[in-house]
FIVEX-186378 format. One line per field, with one value per residue (C-alpha): residue number from 0; x, y, z; residue in three letters. Coordinates in steps of 0.05 Angstrom, whole numbers, plus 5000, padded with zeros to 4 digits. Layout:
num <- NUM/... .
east <- X/... .
north <- Y/... .
up <- Z/... .
residuo <- ALA/... .
***
This chain:
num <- 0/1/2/3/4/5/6/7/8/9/10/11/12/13/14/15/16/17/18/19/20/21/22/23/24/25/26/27/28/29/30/31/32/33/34/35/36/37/38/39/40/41/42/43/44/45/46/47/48/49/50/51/52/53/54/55/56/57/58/59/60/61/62/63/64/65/66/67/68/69/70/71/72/73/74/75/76/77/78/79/80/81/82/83/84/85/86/87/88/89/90/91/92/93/94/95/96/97/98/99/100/101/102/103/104/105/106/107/108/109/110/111/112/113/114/115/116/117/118/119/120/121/122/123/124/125/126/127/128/129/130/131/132/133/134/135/136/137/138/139/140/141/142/143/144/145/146/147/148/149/150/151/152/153/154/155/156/157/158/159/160/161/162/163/164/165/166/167/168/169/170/171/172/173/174/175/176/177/178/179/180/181/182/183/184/185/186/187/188/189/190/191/192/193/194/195/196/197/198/199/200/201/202/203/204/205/206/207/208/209/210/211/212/213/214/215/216/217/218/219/220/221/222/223/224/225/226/227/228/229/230/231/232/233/234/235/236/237/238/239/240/241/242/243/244/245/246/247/248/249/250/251/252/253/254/255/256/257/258/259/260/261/262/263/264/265/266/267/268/269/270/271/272/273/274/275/276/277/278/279/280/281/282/283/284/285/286/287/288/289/290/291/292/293/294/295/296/297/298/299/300/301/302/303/304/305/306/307/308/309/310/311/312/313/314/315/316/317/318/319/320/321/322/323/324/325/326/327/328/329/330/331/332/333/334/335/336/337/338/339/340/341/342/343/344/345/346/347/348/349/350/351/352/353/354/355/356/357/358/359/360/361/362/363/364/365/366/367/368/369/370/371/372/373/374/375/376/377/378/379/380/381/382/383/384/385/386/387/388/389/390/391/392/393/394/395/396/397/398/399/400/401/402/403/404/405/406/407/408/409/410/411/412/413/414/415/416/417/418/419/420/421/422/423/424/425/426/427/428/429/430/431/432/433/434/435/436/437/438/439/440/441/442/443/444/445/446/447/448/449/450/451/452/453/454/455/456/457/458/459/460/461/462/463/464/465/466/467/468/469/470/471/472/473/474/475/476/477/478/479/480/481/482/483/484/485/486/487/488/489/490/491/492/493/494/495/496/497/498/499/500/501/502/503/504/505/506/507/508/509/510/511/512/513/514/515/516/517/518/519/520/521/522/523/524/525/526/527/528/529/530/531/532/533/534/535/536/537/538/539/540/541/542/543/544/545/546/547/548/549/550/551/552/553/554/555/556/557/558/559/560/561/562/563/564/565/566/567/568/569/570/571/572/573/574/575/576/577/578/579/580/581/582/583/584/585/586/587/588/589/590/591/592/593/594/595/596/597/598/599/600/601/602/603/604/605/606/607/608/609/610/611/612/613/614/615/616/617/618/619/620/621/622/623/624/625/626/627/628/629/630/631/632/633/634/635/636/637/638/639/640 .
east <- 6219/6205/6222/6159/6106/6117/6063/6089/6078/6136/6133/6132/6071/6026/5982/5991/5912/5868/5830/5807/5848/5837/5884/5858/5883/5895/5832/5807/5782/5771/5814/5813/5782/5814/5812/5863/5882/5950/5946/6019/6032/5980/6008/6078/6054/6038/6095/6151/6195/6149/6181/6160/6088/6033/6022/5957/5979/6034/5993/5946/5989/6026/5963/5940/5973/5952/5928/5899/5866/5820/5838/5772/5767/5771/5760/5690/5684/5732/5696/5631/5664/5700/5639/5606/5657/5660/5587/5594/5651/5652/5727/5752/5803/5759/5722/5663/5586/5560/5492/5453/5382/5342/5303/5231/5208/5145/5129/5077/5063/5050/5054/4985/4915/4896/4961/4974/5012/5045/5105/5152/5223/5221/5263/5234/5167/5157/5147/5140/5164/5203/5211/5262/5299/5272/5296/5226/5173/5127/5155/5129/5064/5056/5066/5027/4969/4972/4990/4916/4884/4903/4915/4864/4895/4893/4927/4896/4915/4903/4858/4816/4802/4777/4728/4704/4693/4652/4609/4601/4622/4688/4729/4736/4791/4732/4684/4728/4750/4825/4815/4777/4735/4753/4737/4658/4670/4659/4722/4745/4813/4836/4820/4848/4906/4914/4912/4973/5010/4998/5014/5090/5101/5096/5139/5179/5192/5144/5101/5100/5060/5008/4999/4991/4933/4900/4899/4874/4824/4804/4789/4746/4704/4687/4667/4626/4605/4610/4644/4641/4690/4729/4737/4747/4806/4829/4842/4882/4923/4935/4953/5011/5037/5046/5081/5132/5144/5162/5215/5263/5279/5354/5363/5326/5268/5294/5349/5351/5411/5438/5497/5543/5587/5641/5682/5732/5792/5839/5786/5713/5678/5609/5577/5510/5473/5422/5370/5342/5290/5261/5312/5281/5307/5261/5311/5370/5407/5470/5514/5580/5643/5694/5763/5804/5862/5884/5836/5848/5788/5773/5771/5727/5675/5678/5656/5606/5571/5566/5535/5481/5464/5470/5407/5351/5365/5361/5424/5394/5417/5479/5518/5556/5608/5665/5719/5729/5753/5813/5766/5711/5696/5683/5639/5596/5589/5564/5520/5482/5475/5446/5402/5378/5372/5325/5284/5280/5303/5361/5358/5395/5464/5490/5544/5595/5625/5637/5604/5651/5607/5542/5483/5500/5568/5526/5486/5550/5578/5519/5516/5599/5578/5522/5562/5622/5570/5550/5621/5632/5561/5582/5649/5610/5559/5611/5650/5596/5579/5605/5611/5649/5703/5711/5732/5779/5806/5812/5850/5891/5914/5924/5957/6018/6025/6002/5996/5924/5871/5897/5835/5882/5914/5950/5962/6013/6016/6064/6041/6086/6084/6147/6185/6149/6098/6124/6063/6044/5977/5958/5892/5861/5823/5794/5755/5758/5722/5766/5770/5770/5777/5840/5875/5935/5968/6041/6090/6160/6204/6255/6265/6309/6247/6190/6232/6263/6189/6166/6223/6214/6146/6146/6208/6161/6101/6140/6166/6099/6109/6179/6196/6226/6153/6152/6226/6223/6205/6179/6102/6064/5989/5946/5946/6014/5995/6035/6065/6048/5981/5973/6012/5992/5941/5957/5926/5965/5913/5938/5910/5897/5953/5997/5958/6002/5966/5965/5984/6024/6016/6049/6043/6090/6129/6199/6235/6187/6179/6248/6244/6190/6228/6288/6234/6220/6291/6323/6259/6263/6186/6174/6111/6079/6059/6088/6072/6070/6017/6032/5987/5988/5992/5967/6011/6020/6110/6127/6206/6258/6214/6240/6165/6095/6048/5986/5923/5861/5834/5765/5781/5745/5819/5850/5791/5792/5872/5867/5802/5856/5903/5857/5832/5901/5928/5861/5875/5939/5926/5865/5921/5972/5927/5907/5986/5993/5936/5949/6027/5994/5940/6008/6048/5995/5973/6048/6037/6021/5942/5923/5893/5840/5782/5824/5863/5796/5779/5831/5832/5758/5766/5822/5800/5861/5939/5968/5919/5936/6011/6005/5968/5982/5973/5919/5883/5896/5868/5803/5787/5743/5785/5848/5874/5935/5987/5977/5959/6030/6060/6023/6046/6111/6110/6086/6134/6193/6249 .
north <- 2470/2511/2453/2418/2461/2410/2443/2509/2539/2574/2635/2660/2604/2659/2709/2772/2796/2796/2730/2680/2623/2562/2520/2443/2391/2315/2297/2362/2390/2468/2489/2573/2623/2684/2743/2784/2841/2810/2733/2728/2773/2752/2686/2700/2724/2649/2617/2659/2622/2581/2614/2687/2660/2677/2610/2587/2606/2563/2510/2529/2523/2454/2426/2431/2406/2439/2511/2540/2602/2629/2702/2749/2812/2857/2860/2864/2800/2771/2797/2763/2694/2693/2704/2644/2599/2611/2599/2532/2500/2527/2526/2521/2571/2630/2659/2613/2641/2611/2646/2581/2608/2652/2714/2724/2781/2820/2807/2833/2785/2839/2792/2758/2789/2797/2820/2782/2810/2754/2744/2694/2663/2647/2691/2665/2689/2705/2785/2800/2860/2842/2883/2863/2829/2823/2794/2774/2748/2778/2837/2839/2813/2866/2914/2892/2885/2955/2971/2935/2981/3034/2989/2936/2899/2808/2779/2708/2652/2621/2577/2615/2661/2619/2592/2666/2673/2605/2623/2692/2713/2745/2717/2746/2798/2829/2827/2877/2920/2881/2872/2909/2842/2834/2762/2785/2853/2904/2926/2917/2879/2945/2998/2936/2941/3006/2995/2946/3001/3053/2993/2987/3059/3075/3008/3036/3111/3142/3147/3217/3235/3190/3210/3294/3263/3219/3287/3322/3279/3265/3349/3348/3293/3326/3395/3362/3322/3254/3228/3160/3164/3218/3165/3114/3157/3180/3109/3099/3156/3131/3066/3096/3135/3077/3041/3098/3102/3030/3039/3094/3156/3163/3204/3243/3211/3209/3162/3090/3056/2992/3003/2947/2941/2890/2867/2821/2783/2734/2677/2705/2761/2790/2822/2876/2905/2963/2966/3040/3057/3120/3152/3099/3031/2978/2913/2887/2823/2802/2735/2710/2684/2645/2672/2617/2663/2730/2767/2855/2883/2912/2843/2819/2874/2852/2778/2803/2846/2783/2750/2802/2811/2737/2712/2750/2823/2890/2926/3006/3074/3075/3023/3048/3009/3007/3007/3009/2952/2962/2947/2997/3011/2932/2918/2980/2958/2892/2917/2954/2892/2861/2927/2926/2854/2840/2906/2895/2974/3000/3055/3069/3065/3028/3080/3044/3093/3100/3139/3211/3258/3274/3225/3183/3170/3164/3108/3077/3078/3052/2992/2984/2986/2926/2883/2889/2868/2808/2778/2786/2755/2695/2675/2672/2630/2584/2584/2560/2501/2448/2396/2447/2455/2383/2377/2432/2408/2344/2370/2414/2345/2313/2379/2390/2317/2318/2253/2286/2338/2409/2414/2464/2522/2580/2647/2698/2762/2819/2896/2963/3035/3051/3014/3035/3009/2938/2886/2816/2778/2704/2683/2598/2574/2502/2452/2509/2566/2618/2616/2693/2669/2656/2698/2732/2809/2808/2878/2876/2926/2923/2892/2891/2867/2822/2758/2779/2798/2721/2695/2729/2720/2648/2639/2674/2625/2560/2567/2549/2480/2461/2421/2478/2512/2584/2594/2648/2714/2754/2771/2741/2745/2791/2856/2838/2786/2751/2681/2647/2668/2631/2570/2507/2511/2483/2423/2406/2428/2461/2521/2547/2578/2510/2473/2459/2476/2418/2476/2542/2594/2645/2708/2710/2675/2628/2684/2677/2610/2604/2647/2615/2544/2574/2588/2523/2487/2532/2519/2451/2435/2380/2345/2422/2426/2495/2531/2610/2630/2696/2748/2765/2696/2648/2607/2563/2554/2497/2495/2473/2468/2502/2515/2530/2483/2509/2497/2497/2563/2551/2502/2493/2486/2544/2587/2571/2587/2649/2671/2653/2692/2754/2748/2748/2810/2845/2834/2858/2923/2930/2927/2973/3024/3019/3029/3090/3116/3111/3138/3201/3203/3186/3244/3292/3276/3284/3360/3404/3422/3364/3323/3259/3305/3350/3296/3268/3337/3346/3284/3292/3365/3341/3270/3249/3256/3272/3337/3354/3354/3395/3445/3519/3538/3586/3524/3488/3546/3532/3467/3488/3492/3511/3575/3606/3602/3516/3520/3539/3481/3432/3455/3451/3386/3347/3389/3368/3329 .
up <- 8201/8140/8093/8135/8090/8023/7985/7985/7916/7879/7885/7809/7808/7851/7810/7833/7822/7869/7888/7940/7979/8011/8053/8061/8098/8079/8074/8038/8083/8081/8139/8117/8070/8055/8000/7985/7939/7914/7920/7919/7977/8015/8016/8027/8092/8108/8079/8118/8169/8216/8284/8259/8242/8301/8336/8308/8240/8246/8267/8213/8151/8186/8190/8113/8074/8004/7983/7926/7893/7847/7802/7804/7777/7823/7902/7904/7869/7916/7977/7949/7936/8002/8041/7992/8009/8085/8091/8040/8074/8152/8154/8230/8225/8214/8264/8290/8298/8367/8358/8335/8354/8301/8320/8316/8261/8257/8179/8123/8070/8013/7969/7992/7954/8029/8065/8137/8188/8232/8283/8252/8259/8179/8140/8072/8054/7985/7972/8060/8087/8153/8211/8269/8297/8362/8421/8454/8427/8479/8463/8391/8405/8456/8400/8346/8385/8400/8327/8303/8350/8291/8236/8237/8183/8180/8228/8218/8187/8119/8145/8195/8134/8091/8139/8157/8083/8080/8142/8127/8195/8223/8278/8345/8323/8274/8328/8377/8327/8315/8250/8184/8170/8089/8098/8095/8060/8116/8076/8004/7985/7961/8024/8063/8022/8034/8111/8102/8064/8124/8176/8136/8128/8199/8224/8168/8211/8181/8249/8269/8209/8219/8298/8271/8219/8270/8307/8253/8240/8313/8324/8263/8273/8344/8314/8274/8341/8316/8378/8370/8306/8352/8404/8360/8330/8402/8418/8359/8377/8438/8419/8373/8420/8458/8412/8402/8484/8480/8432/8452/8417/8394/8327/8279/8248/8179/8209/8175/8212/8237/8299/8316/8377/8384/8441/8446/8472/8449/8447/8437/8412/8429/8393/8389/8332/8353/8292/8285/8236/8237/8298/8341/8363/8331/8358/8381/8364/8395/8379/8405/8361/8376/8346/8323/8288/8313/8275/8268/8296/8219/8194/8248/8233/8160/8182/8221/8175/8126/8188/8195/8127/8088/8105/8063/8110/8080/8100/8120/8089/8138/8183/8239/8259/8316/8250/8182/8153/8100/8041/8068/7989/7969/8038/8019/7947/7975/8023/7970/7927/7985/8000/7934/7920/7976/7970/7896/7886/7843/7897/7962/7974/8034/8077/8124/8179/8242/8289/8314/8358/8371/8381/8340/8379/8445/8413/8382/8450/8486/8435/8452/8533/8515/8470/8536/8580/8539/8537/8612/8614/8561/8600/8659/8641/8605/8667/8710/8668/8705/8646/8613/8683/8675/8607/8607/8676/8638/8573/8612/8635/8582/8543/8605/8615/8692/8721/8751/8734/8766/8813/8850/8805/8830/8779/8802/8766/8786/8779/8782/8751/8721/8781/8840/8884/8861/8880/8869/8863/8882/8862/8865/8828/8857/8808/8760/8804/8840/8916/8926/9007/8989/8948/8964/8961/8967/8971/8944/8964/8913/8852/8790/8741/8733/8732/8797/8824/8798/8842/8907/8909/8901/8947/9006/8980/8977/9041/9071/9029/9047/9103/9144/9147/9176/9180/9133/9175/9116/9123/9068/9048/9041/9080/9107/9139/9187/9165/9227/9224/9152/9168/9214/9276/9345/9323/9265/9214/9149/9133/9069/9049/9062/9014/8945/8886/8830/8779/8784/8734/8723/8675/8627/8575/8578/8631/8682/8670/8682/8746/8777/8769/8792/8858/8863/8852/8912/8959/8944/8932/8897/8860/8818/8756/8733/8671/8645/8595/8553/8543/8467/8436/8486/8483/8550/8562/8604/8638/8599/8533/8469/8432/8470/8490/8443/8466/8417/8410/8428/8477/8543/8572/8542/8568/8644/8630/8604/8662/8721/8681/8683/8741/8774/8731/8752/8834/8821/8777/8832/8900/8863/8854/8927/8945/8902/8932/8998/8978/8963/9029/9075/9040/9052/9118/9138/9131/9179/9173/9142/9168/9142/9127/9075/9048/9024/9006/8964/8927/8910/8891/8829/8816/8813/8849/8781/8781/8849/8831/8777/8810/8829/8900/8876/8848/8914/8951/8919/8957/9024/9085/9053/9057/9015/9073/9068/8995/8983/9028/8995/8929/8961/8993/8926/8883/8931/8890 .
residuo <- UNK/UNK/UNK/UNK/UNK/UNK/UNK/UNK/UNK/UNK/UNK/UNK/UNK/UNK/UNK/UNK/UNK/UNK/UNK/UNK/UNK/UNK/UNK/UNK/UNK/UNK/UNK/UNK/UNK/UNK/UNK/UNK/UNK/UNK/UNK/UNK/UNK/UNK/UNK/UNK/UNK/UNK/UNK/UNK/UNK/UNK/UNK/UNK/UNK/UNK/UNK/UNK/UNK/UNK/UNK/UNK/UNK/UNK/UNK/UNK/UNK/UNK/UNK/UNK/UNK/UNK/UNK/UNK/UNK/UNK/UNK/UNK/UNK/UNK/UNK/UNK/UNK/UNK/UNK/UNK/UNK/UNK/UNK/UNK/UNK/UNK/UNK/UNK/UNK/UNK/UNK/UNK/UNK/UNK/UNK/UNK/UNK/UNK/UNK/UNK/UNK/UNK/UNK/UNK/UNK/UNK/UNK/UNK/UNK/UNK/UNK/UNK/UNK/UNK/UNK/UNK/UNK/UNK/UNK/UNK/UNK/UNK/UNK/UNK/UNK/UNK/UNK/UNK/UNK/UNK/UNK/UNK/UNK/UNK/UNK/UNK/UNK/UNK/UNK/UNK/UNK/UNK/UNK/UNK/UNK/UNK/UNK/UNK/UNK/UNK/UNK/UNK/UNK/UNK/UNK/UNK/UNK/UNK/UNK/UNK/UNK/UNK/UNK/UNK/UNK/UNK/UNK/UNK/UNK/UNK/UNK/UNK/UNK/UNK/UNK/UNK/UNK/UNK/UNK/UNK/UNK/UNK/UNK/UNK/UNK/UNK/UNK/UNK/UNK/UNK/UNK/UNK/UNK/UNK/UNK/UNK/UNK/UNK/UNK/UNK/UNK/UNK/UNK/UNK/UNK/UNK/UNK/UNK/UNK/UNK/UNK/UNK/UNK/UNK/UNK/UNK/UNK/UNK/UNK/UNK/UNK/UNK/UNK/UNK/UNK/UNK/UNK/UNK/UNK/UNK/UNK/UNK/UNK/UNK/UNK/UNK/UNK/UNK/UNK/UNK/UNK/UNK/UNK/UNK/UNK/UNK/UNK/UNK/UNK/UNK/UNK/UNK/UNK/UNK/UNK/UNK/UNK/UNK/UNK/UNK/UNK/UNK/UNK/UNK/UNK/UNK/UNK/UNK/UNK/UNK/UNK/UNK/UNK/UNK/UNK/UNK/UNK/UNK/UNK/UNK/UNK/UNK/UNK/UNK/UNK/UNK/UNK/UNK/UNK/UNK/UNK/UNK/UNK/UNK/UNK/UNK/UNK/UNK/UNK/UNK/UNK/UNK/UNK/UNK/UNK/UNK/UNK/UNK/UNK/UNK/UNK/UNK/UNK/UNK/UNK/UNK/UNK/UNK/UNK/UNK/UNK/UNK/UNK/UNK/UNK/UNK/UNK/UNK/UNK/UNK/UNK/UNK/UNK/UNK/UNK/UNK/UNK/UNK/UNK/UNK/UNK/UNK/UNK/UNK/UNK/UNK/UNK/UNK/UNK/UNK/UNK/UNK/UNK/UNK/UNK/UNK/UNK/UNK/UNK/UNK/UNK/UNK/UNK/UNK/UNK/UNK/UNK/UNK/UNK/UNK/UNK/UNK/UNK/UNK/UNK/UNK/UNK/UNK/UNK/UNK/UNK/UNK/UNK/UNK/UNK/UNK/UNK/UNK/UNK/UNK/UNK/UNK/UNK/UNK/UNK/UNK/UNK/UNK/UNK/UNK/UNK/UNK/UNK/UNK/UNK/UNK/UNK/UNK/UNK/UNK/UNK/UNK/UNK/UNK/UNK/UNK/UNK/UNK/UNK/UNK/UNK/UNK/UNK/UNK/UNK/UNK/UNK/UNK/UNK/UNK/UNK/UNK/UNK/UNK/UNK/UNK/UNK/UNK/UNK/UNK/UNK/UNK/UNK/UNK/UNK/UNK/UNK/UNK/UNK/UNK/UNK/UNK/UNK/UNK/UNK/UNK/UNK/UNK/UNK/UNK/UNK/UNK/UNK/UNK/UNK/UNK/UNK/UNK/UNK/UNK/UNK/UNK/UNK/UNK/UNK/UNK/UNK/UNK/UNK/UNK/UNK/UNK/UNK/UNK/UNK/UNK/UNK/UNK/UNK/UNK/UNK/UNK/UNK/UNK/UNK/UNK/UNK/UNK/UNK/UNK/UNK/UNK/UNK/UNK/UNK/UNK/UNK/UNK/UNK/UNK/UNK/UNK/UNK/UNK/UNK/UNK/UNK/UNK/UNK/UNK/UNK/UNK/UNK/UNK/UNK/UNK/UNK/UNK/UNK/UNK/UNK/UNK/UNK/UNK/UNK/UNK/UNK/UNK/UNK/UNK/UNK/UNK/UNK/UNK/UNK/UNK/UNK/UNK/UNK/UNK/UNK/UNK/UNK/UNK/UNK/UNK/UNK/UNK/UNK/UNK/UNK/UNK/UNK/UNK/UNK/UNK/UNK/UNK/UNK/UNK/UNK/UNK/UNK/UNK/UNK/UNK/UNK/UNK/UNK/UNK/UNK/UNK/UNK/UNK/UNK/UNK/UNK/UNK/UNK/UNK/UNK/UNK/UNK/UNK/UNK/UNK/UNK/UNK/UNK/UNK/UNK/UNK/UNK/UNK/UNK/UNK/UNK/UNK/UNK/UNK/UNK/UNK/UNK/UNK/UNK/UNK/UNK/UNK/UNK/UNK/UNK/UNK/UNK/UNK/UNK/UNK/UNK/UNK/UNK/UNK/UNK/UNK/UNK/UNK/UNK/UNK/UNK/UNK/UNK/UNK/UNK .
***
C-alpha cells in the first residue's frame, strides 16, 4: 500500500529548515496545513508505512495526492504563515471552528473628536478601544448604563448629534443626567475627552481608584455642605460599585489575563476563555471544534489561541492555559506582535503559562469545569436534533452495508478491576436515543479475559433470540433478573428484552469482534448487523474484515457511535463500582458487631475501602461506636489473606 502515495518526495529532496506544508488533493484543494521545525522529519512522519499511520492520517495523505513546502527563517515565521494559510484556505483536516456567531463588545471610538461609547458586534472601528467579549447583550447594556451614571460620556449616534448641535438642544440622555451634553457645550470637547479617558481607565482595572476619589470628593463637598454635588457624587459611587458586584472578584487588581479551558474527546472540543482585566472577570466566550486528526492537546491550544486572537484582539499581559504547547517561545512571540500591533505600543510582553496553585489555579480550574460542561451540553443538543439522528442513522447504513437503517442498536461493554468483580453492560439505543428502560447489568463469575467476557455475555443474550427461547437457566438482566421474567408473556407478547437489535456493538477492536461472532455462530441467530468500535482510533471493525471501516470524523454517524459507546462503558464502570462496594459492606457485616449502622459508619469515616484496609486498629477505633476490642477484628478480618 505504501507504493499507493505516488507523490512521495525523495527524501534528500526535503529541506531540513524549518517551514510550512500543505498536502492537496486532485483538484488542489488544501486538504492540511502544518509547520514544523525540520520539514524533512516532519514529513517522514507522514510518509511511513500506511498500517503504522493513525487512521485518519492514513486517509489523509491517500486522499491528496501532492504536497509541498515553503523554507522560513525560523519558527516564528513559520508559526505566523501557518496560521495565514489555515485561515486562507480552511483545510478539512485541521481542526474545524463551529462557533459561527460573533460576540457583542462594549467599544470607545477614541478616535472620534467627540468619543462615543456603543455596544457593537463590529470588530473594525478605526482607533476604538474594545472591551469584551460578552456573552449577553443585556448584560452589557445593563452595565453601561450604570457606568454613564459616573461617566456621562456620548452614547448617541452620529446622527442624533448632529441634530442636537443644529437645534441647540440635548437629547433625552442630557436631560437626565446620562450624558455631559457637548453637543450644546454644557461641556467642552476637551473635559469631555477627558471623561472618555476616565470611562477606559476604569473598564481598563483601574476602578478601585476612582471609587476612593469619588469618596474623597463626596466627604468634601458635604463639609462644605453642598449636598446636591455630594449626592450627585454618592450616586455615582454607588453606581460603580455596582458595576464591580456584577463582575466577580478573582485576582489581584493589577491582574491583566485571559484563562482558557479545553475539553475534549476524540471528535469535538469545547472550549472557554474567562477574560480578566483588572482581577475581575469582564467576559466569557466559549466555541466548539470539531477534531478531524488526532490532535495533542498542546497543539490544540496553539489553534485555539490563533482563534482568539486573529481577528483585531489584544492578547493581555499573561494567558493561562491548560498546556504549553512545544513551541511555547514562538506562540508568545506572536502574541506580542498581536498585543502590540493592535494597541499600537512597542510595550508589553505577552506570557504563556499555565496556571500551578493559588487563585489563579482555582480560576484555571473553574474555566476547565465550564468548558466540560459545555461539551456534555454540545453532544446533547446535537444528539437531540432529530434531522441530525436521521442522517447518521442513514450513513451508518450506508457505511456497514445494512440492508436497513439500525433504528435498534445494542452496545455491550465489559468492566473488571484487575480480574475481579467481572461485569457487563447492555445499553439501546432506539432511533438514535437510548432506552435507559431497557438496559441491562450482567455478572460473570469467571472469566479468562475480555474476549471470553464478550462471548458469555452474548451467549446468555442470544438465547432469548434463538428458537429454543428460555432454555438457558442462567439469570440475565439487570439486578439478576430472572430469564423467564424477561422473555414472552402468557399471551405471546415479546417483551423487551426479546426484541433483536438491527445493530450490535461491541467495545473493542478485531478480538472482540471475533468473539462476539463466535456468540452469534454457536447461538445460531441470524439476520444482525455486528460491528466493534475501538476506543483510541475510532475506527468501527466489522467480522472477517482485514482494515476498519472509517467513518468521517465529524460525521453525524460516527458521533451517535461513539455516544452508545460511552454510554455503555459508563453503565458498566457505574455497576462495578456498585459490586465492589457492596464486596466490602458483605465482608464487614459478616463480623461480629457489625452490623448496617457501622458499616455505613465506617465507610463514611475513611471515604474509601482502600483507606479502611490500610488502617491501624487505633485509626479504626476512632469511628463512633467502635471500641478497641472490634477495632482489632476488623483490622483482622480485611487484613485476612
Amino acid at each position: 500500500m505504501a507504493e499507493a502515495l505516488s507523490y512521495r518526495p525523495r527524501a534528500g529532496e526535503i529541506p531540513t529548515e524549518p517551514g510550512v506544508y500543505r498536502f492537496r488533493d486532485g483538484q488542489s484543494r488544501v486538504l492540511y496545513v502544518g509547520k514544523a521545525k525540520n520539514l524533512r522529519a516532519r514529513l517522514s512522519n507522514y510518509f511511513a508505512p500506511l498500517p503504522s499511520l493513525h487512521e485518519r492520517t492514513r486517509r489523509m495523505v491517500t486522499t491528496a495526492t501532492s504536497v509541498e513546502w515553503t523554507v522560513v527563517a525560523n519558527e516564528f515565521e513559520a508559526l505566523q504563515l501557518e496560521f495565514t494559510w489555515i485561515k486562507e484556505f480552511n483545510p478539512p483536516f485541521n481542526v474545524q471552528f463551529r462557533d459561527d456567531k460573533t460576540y457583542p463588545y462594549l467599544a470607545v471610538t477614541l478616535g472620534d473628536e467627540v468619543p462615543r461609547v456603543l455596544v457593537t458586534r463590529n470588530r473594525k472601528i478605526t482607533d476604538a478601544r474594545y472591551f469584551g467579549p460578552y456573552t449577553k447583550v443585556w448584560a452589557i447594556r445593563e452595565t453601561l448604563d450604570l457606568m454613564l451614571k459616573a461617566f456621562p460620556m456620548r452614547s448617541c449616534s452620529d446622527g442624533v448629534y448632529k441634530r442636537a448641535q443644529q437645534t441647540g438642544r440635548p437629547c433625552l440622555l442630557g436631560d437626565i443626567g446620562r450624558c455631559a451634553a457637548p453637543c450644546v457645550g454644557r461641556v467642552s470637547v476637551e473635559q469631555h475627552r477627558g471623561i472618555a479617558d476616565d470611562f477606559v481607565a476604569f473598564m481598563a482595572g483601574n476602578d478601585t481608584r476612582y471609587i476612593a476619589e469619588l469618596e474623597i470628593e463626596m466627604r468634601a463637598a458635604a463639609e462644605k455642605q453642598d449636598y446636591e454635588t455630594a449626592a450627585r457624587l454618592r450616586d455615582s459611587m454607588q453606581a460603580l460599585q455596582t458595576v464591580l458586584e456584577k463582575t466577580a472578584i478573582v485576582l489581584s487588581d493589577a491582574v491583566d489575563a485571559d484563562v482558557f479551558g479545553i475539553a475534549d474527546d476524540e471528535l469535538a472540543a469545547a472550549v472557554q476563555q474567562f477574560i480578566v482585566r483588572g482581577g475581575r472577570i469582564r467576559g466569557v466566550r466559549s466555541w466548539v471544534v470539531d477534531k478531524e486528526l488526532d490532535v495533542s492537546e498542546g497543539d490544540l491550544v496553539e489553534t485555539v489561541l490563533h482563534n482568539a486572537y486573529e481577528d483585531d484582539a489584544a492578547p493581555p499581559r499573561e494567558v493561562l492555559v491548560p498546556v504549553l504547547p512545544d513551541d511555547s517561545a514562538e506562540l508568545e512571540l506572536w502574541l506580542t506582535a498581536r498585543r502590540q500591533d493592535v494597541e499600537g505600543s512597542s510595550k508589553g510582553r505577552v506570557t504563556l503559562k499555565t496556571a500551578q496553585r493559588g487563585d489563579k489555579a482555582a480560576l484555571a480550574q473553574t474555566v476547565s469545569n465550564n468548558a466540560k460542561n459545555a461539551l456534555i451540553l454540545y453532544k446533547t443538543r446535537r444528539s437531540s436534533d432529530f434531522v441530525a439522528r436521521s442522517q447518521a442513522l442513514t450513513d451508518l447504513q450506508e457505511a456497514l452495508g445494512m440492508p436497513e437503517a439500525p433504528l435498534r442498536m445494542e452496545c455491550y461493554d465489559v468492566s473488571h478491576l484487575s480480574g475481579t468483580n467481572i461485569v457487563a453492560s447492555m445499553v439501546v439505543f432506539e432511533d438514535g436515543l437510548p432506552r435507559k428502560d431497557q438496559y441491562r447489568r450482567f455478572s460473570i463469575p469467571e472469566s479468562t479475559d475480555d474476549t471470553d467476557s464478550i462471548y458469555q455475555v452474548l451467549r446468555r443474550r442470544l438465547a432469548y433470540l434463538a428458537p429454543s427461547v428460555g432454555d438457558d437457566p442462567e439469570p440475565v438482566g439487570q439486578d439478576g433478573q430472572a430469564a423467564s421474567e424477561l422473555d414472552i408473556t402468557q399471551t405471546g407478547t415479546p417483551k423487551k428484552f426479546a426484541y433483536p437489535p438491527n445493530l450490535l456493538l461491541v467495545d473493542g477492536g478485531q478480538p472482540q469482534v471475533e468473539a462476539a461472532q463466535r456468540a452469534l455462530v454457536d447461538s445460531g441467530v441470524t439476520g444482525i448487523q455486528l460491528a466493534g468500535i475501538a476506543k483510541r482510533l475510532e475506527e468501527i471493525w466489522l467480522p472477517d474484515s482485514e482494515y476498519p471501516v472509517i467513518l468521517p470524523r465529524n460525521s453525524e454517524a460516527l458521533f451517535v457511535v461513539q455516544r452508545i459507546r460511552d454510554e455503555a462503558h459508563r453503565f458498566a464502570i457505574t455497576y462495578q463500582r456498585a459490586k465492589r462496594k457492596r464486596d466490602i459492606a458483605s465482608v464487614l457485616s459478616e463480623i461480629p458487631g457489625v452490623g448496617e449502622s457501622r458499616v455505613k459508619e465506617l465507610l463514611k469515616h475513611f471515604g474509601s475501602v482502600a483507606k479502611l484496609r490500610t488502617a491501624e486498629p487505633a485509626q479504626i477505633q476512632e469511628v463512633r461506636g467502635v471500641g478497641p476490642a472490634l477495632a482489632q477484628t476488623i483490622h483482622d478480618r480485611l487484613r485476612a489473606p
